[in-house]
C-alpha positions in Angstrom: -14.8 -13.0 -33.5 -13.0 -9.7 -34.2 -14.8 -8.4 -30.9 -13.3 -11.5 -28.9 -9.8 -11.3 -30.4 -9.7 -7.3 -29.3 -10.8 -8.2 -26.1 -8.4 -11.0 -25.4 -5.7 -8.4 -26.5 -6.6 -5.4 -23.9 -6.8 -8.0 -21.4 -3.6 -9.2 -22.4 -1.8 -6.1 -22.9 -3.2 -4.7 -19.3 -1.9 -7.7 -17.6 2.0 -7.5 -19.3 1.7 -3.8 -18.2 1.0 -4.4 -14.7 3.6 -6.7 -14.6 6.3 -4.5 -16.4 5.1 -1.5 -13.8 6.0 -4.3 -11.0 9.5 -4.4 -12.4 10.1 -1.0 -13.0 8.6 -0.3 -9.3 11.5 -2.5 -7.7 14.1 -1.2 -9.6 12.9 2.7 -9.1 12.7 1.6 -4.9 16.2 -0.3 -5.0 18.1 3.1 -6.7 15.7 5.2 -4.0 17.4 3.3 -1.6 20.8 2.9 -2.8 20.8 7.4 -4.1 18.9 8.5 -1.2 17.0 10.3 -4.2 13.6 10.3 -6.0 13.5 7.9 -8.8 10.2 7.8 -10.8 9.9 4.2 -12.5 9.1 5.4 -15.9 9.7 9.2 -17.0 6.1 10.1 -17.1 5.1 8.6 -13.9 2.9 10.8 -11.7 4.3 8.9 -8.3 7.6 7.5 -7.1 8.7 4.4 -4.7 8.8 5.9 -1.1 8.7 2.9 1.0 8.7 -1.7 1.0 6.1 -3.3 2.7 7.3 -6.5 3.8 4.6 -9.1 5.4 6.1 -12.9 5.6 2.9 -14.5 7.1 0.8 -13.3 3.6 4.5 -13.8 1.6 3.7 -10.0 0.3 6.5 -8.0 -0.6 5.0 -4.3 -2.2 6.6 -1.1 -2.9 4.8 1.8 -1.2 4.1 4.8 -3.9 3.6 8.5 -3.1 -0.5 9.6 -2.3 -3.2 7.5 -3.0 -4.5 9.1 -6.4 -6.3 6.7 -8.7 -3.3 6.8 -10.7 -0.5 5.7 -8.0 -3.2 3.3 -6.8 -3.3 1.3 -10.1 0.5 0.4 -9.8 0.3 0.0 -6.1 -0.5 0.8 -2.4 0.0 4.6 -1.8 1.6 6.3 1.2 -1.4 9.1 2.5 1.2 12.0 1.8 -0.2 13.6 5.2 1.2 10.9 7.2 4.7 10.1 8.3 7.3 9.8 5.9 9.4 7.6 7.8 9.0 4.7 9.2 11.0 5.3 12.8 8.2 8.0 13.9 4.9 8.9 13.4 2.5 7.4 11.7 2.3 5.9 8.2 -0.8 5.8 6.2 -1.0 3.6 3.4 -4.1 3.0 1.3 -4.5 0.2 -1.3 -7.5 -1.2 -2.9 -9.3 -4.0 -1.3 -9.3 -6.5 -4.6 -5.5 -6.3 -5.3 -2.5 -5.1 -3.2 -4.2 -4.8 -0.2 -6.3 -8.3 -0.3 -4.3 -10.1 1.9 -5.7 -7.4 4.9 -8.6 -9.8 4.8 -6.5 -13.0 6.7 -4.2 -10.5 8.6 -4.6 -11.6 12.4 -3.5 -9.8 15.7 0.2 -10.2 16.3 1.6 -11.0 12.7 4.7 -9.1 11.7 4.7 -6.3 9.2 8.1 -5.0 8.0 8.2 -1.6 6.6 11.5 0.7 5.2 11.4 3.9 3.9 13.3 5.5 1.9 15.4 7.4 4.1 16.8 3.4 5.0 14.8 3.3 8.1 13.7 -0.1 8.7 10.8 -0.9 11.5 9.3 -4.2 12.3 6.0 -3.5 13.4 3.1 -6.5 14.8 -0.7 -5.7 14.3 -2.5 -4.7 16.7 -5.8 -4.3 15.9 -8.5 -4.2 12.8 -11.4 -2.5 12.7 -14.8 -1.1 10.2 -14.4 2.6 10.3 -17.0 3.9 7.7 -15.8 7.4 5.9 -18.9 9.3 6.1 -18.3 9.7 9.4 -14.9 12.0 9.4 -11.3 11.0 8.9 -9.8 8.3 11.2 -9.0 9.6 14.7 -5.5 8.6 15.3 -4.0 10.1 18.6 -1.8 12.1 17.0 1.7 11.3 18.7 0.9 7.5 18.0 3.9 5.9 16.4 2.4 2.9 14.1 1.6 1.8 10.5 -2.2 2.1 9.1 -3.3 0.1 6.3 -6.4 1.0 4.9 -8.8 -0.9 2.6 -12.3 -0.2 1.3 -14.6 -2.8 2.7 -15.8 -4.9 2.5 -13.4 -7.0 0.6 -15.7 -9.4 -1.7 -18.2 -6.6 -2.2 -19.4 -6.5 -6.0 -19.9 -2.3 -6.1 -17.0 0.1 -5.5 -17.3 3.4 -3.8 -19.0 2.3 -0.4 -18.2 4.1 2.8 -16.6 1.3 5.1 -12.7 1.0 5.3 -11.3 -2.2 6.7 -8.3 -0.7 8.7 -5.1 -2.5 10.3 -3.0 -1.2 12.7 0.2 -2.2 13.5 2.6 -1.1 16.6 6.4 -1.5 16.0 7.4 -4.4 17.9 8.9 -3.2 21.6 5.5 -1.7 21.7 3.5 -4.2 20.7 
């Protein structure tokens, strides 16, 4: 009973921290965006809001965090720091896992709308493209490297009951007047 009651608590406390992280991302993004500055959610925080992911058709609205370390990860999509850091140029890399901020991938079609603002106030409606299976072991992603666009990238495949295989489910997305 003890082992129950201390396993209904972790479970519990895990969830109200995930929540309160949620919070304290949207208000670190809405004084990013307001200061032009870096504002960490909580003082100890390893990562900071850089961008918001906006994507009506899936009713997501996530705040993009700085590199894809396990640690950003847990509170959030990350922005592959050697991508773009704006969203009017270049090309944005996010990575999210495949069972939480990044699920919805699984029903994104060819043509829906992405909205994506960074920091520096840009803000870029961009419409998928295409999705693909690119599997890891063989290299990194060959993006042509003047390609303005945003990447999502999930591992894959998305119901798959061991982590740590090779395949990434990946979307890409053209702003809209190239679409």
């Amino acid at each position: 009973m003890v082992l129950a009651l201390a396993t209904g608590i972790a479970s519990f406390w895990l969830h109200m921290k995930s929540a309160l992280g949620q919070v304290l991302l949207a208000s670190a993004w809405e004084s990013a965006v307001e200061t032009q500055q870096i504002r960490r959610a909580w003082p100890w925080a390893d990562t900071w809001p850089v961008a918001h992911l906006s994507v009506p058709a899936s009713n997501q609205s996530l705040v993009v965090l700085d590199g894809v370390s396990g640690e950003a990860m847990a509170f959030g999509p990350g922005r592959v720091t050697t991508s773009s850091s704006t969203a009017s140029s270049g090309t944005f890399i996010v990575g999210g896992h495949r069972d939480s901020h990044l699920k919805f991938l699984q029903d994104v079609s060819t043509g829906q709308v992405m909205d994506l603002q960074t920091a520096d106030g840009e803000k870029t409606r961009f419409r998928v493209a295409e999705q693909f299976i690119a599997n890891a072991d063989d290299g990194p992603l060959n993006l042509p490297a003047d390609l303005h666009a945003l990447v999502l990238v999930t591992c894959y495949p998305f119901n798959a009951l061991q982590t740590g295989g090779p395949l990434r489910y990946v979307v890409v997305a053209l702003p809209e007047e190239d679409a």
